[in-house]
N, C-alpha and C positions, 0 to 999 in steps of 0.2 A: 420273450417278454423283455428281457435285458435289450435286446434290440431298439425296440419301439423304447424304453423310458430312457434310455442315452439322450438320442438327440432332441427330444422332447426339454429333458434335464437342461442340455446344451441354450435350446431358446431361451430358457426363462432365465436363465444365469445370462445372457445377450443382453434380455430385452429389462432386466431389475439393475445392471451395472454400469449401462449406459446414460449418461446425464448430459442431455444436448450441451442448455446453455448454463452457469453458473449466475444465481442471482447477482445482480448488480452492488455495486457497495454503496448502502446511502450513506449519507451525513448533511448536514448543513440543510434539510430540508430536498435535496434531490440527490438523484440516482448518478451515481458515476462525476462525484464531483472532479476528477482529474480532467475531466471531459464536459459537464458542465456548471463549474467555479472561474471564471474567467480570469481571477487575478491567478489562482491556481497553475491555469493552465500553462500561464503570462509566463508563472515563474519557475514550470518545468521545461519550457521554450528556452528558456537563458539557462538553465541547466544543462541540458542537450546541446546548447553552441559553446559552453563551458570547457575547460582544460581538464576537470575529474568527472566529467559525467558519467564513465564507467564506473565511478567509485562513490555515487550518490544514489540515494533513494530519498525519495518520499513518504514518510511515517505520520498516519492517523494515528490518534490517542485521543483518550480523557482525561483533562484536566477541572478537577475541581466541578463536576459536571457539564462540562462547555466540551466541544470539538475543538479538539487544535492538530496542527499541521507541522510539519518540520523538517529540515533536510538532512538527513545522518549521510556522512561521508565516512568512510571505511578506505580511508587513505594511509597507509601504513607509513610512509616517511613525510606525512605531517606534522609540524611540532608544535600543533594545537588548535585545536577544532571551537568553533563560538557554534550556540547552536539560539535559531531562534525561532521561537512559536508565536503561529500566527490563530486566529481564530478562523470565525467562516467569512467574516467580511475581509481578509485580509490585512488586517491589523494585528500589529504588534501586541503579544500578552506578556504581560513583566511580571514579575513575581520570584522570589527567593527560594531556588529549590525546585524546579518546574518539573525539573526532569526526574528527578527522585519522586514525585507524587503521579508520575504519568499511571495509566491504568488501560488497559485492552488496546494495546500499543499492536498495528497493524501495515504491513507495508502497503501503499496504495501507488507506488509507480516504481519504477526500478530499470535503467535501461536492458535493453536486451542484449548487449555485451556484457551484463555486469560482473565486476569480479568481486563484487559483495555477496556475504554468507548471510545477509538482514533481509 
Protein backbone atom coordinates (compact mmCIF):
# COMPACT_ATOMS: atom_id res chain seq x y z
CA UNK A 1 0.00 0.00 0.00
CA UNK A 2 2.98 2.36 1.05
CA UNK A 3 4.13 1.58 -2.40
CA UNK A 4 1.26 2.62 -4.52
CA UNK A 5 0.43 6.20 -2.16
CA UNK A 6 4.26 7.33 -2.49
CA UNK A 7 4.47 8.16 -5.97
CA UNK A 8 0.97 8.85 -6.20
CA UNK A 9 1.75 11.48 -2.95
CA UNK A 10 4.85 12.42 -5.23
CA UNK A 11 2.41 13.69 -8.46
CA UNK A 12 0.10 15.71 -6.63
CA UNK A 13 2.98 17.56 -4.75
CA UNK A 14 4.47 17.96 -8.76
CA UNK A 15 1.48 18.83 -10.21
CA UNK A 16 -0.08 21.56 -6.93
CA UNK A 17 3.66 23.44 -6.74
CA UNK A 18 4.12 23.94 -10.07
CA UNK A 19 3.11 27.62 -11.44
CA UNK A 20 3.79 27.92 -15.29
CA UNK A 21 3.54 31.54 -15.54
CA UNK A 22 3.35 34.31 -12.92
CA UNK A 23 0.66 36.82 -13.39
CA UNK A 24 1.69 39.89 -15.02
CA UNK A 25 2.03 43.22 -12.95
CA UNK A 26 -0.58 45.79 -13.91
CA UNK A 27 -0.68 49.48 -13.40
CA UNK A 28 -1.36 52.44 -15.30
CA UNK A 29 -4.21 50.63 -16.88
CA UNK A 30 -2.02 47.63 -18.67
CA UNK A 31 -0.22 44.58 -18.12
CA UNK A 32 3.58 44.78 -17.80
CA UNK A 33 3.95 48.38 -17.84
CA UNK A 34 7.93 48.02 -18.19
CA UNK A 35 7.15 46.62 -21.40
CA UNK A 36 4.12 48.27 -22.39
CA UNK A 37 4.49 52.29 -20.80
CA UNK A 38 6.55 53.60 -23.50
CA UNK A 39 8.11 56.54 -21.90
CA UNK A 40 8.81 53.68 -19.18
CA UNK A 41 10.45 51.69 -21.25
CA UNK A 42 12.36 55.04 -22.96
CA UNK A 43 13.76 55.33 -19.56
CA UNK A 44 15.01 51.94 -18.52
CA UNK A 45 16.69 51.98 -22.11
CA UNK A 46 19.04 54.90 -20.77
CA UNK A 47 19.40 53.07 -17.59
CA UNK A 48 20.84 49.93 -19.10
CA UNK A 49 23.40 52.35 -21.38
CA UNK A 50 23.95 54.07 -17.90
CA UNK A 51 27.29 53.99 -15.74
CA UNK A 52 25.08 52.34 -12.45
CA UNK A 53 22.75 50.37 -14.14
CA UNK A 54 23.78 47.46 -11.99
CA UNK A 55 23.01 49.44 -9.07
CA UNK A 56 19.34 50.75 -10.23
CA UNK A 57 16.07 49.55 -10.08
CA UNK A 58 12.74 50.49 -10.93
CA UNK A 59 10.30 50.81 -7.99
CA UNK A 60 6.28 50.99 -8.33
CA UNK A 61 4.46 52.40 -5.42
CA UNK A 62 1.41 54.48 -4.20
CA UNK A 63 1.34 57.71 -3.75
CA UNK A 64 -1.55 59.49 -2.51
CA UNK A 65 -3.80 56.89 -4.45
CA UNK A 66 -1.98 57.56 -7.98
CA UNK A 67 0.75 54.95 -9.43
CA UNK A 68 4.12 56.49 -9.42
CA UNK A 69 7.32 55.13 -10.62
CA UNK A 70 10.92 55.71 -9.49
CA UNK A 71 14.66 54.79 -9.86
CA UNK A 72 16.43 53.72 -6.45
CA UNK A 73 20.15 53.35 -6.91
CA UNK A 74 21.95 51.37 -4.27
CA UNK A 75 25.22 52.93 -4.98
CA UNK A 76 27.32 52.84 -2.00
CA UNK A 77 30.07 55.49 -2.81
CA UNK A 78 27.32 57.93 -3.78
CA UNK A 79 27.25 61.16 -2.04
CA UNK A 80 23.79 61.66 -2.68
CA UNK A 81 21.02 60.30 -4.49
CA UNK A 82 17.67 62.84 -5.86
CA UNK A 83 15.02 60.65 -6.47
CA UNK A 84 12.20 61.48 -8.78
CA UNK A 85 8.49 60.18 -9.18
CA UNK A 86 6.97 60.04 -12.22
CA UNK A 87 3.12 59.02 -12.62
CA UNK A 88 1.73 56.91 -15.51
CA UNK A 89 1.91 59.40 -18.17
CA UNK A 90 5.40 60.03 -17.39
CA UNK A 91 5.30 63.23 -15.61
CA UNK A 92 6.87 64.63 -12.95
CA UNK A 93 4.82 64.44 -9.36
CA UNK A 94 6.23 67.18 -6.78
CA UNK A 95 5.18 67.18 -3.50
CA UNK A 96 6.93 67.43 -0.04
CA UNK A 97 7.71 64.08 1.47
CA UNK A 98 6.93 61.64 -1.46
CA UNK A 99 8.93 59.19 -0.31
CA UNK A 100 7.88 58.85 3.27
CA UNK A 101 4.14 58.50 2.17
CA UNK A 102 4.92 55.74 -0.51
CA UNK A 103 2.83 52.64 0.10
CA UNK A 104 2.89 48.81 -1.60
CA UNK A 105 6.31 49.91 -2.89
CA UNK A 106 7.37 47.14 -5.40
CA UNK A 107 10.34 46.35 -7.58
CA UNK A 108 9.14 46.18 -11.30
CA UNK A 109 12.79 45.97 -13.25
CA UNK A 110 16.09 45.50 -11.83
CA UNK A 111 19.00 44.60 -14.09
CA UNK A 112 20.20 41.02 -14.24
CA UNK A 113 23.56 41.68 -12.86
CA UNK A 114 22.25 43.57 -10.13
CA UNK A 115 24.24 44.06 -7.01
CA UNK A 116 21.02 45.65 -5.39
CA UNK A 117 19.48 43.83 -2.27
CA UNK A 118 15.81 46.20 -3.37
Amino acid sequence: MKKTLFPLFLLVLALFSCKETEDPIMACGVADPVENLPWLKEKIAEIKAGDYSDATSVIMATYQGQTVFYEHTCCAFCLSVAYFFYDCQGEIVEGDGIYLELEDQQVIWKSKNSNCNS
